[in-house]
C-alpha positions in Angstrom: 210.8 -19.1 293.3 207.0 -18.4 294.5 204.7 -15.3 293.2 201.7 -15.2 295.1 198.4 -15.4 293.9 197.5 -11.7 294.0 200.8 -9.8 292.9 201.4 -7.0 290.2 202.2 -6.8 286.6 205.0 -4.3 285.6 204.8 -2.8 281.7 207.8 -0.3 280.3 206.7 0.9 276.4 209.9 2.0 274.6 211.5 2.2 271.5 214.2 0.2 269.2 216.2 2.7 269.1 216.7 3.2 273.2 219.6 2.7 274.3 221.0 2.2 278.0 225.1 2.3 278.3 225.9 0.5 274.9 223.1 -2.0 274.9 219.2 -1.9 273.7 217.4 -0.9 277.1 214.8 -3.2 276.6 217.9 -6.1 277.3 219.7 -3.7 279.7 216.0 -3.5 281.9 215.4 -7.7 281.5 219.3 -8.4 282.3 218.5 -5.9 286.0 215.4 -7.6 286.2 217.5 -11.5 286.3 220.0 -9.7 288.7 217.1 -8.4 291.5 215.7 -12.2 291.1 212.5 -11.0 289.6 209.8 -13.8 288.7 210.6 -13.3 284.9 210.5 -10.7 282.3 209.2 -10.8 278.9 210.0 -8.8 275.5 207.1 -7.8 273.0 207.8 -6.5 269.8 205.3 -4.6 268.4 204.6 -4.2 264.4 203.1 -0.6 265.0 203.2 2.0 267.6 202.4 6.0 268.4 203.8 7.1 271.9 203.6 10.8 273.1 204.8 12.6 270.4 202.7 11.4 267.8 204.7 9.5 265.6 203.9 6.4 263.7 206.3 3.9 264.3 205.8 1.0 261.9 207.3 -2.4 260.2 205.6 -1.6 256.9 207.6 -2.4 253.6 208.8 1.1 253.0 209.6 1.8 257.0 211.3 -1.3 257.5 212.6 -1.4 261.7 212.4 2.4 262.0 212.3 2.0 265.7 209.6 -0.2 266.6 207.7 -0.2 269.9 209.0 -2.9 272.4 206.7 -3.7 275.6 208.8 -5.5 278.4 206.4 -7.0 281.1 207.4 -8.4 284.3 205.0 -10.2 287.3 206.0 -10.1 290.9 205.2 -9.3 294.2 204.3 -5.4 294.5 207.3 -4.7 296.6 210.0 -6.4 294.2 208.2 -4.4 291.2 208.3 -1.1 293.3 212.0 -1.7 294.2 212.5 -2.6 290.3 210.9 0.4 288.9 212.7 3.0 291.9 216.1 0.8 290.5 215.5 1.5 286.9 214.9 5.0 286.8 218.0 6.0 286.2 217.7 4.3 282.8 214.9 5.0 281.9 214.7 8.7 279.8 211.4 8.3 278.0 208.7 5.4 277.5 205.6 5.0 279.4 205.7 2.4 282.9 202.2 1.0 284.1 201.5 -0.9 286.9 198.4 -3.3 287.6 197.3 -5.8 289.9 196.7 -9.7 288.8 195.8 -12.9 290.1 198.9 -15.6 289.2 197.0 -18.5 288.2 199.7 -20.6 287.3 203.9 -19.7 287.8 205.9 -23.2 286.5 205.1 -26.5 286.2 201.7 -27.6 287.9 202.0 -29.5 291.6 202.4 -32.8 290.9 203.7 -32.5 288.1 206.1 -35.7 286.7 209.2 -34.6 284.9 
């Protein structure tokens, strides 16, 4: 698979606790992301996290996993990501998407690169 140099970097912010037909949507939206052959897609798990309502999500001692922000963030061309993001809304019922452009320095092994 090839990215080009100048493509786009995809970022969903959601919860723990979201949910897409039985599953954690941050799986359900890397597992659609594998079936459209997107370049790749990452999971972050965040310690801490305030959205739009306001509320503290945390990891601390007395709030242990009381649904902690996940980031997913996926790099591809622009019109994979737009097709992505038009294929997921269905799933997606709150969170934040952004979209940006970036220069792919490096996608696999080097050229030349002995196995």
């Amino acid at each position: 698979m090839h990215i080009p140099k100048d493509a786009m970097l995809l970022r969903i912010f959601l919860g723990e606790n979201d949910h897409w037909q039985g599953r954690p949507l941050y799986e359900a939206l890397v597992l659609k992301a594998r079936e459209m052959h997107l370049g790749g897609a990452t999971v972050l798990r965040g310690p801490m996290g305030f959205g739009h309502s306001s509320r503290l999500h945390t990891a601390k001692i007395l709030r242990l996993s009381e649904d902690l922000p996940f980031v997913v963030e996926i790099v591809d061309t622009e019109e994979k990501i737009r097709g992505f993001v038009e294929a997921i809304d269905p799933m997606m019922g709150s969170g934040l998407i952004t979209l940006e452009k970036v220069q792919v320095l490096q996608y696999g092994p080097p050229p030349n690169h002995a196995s």
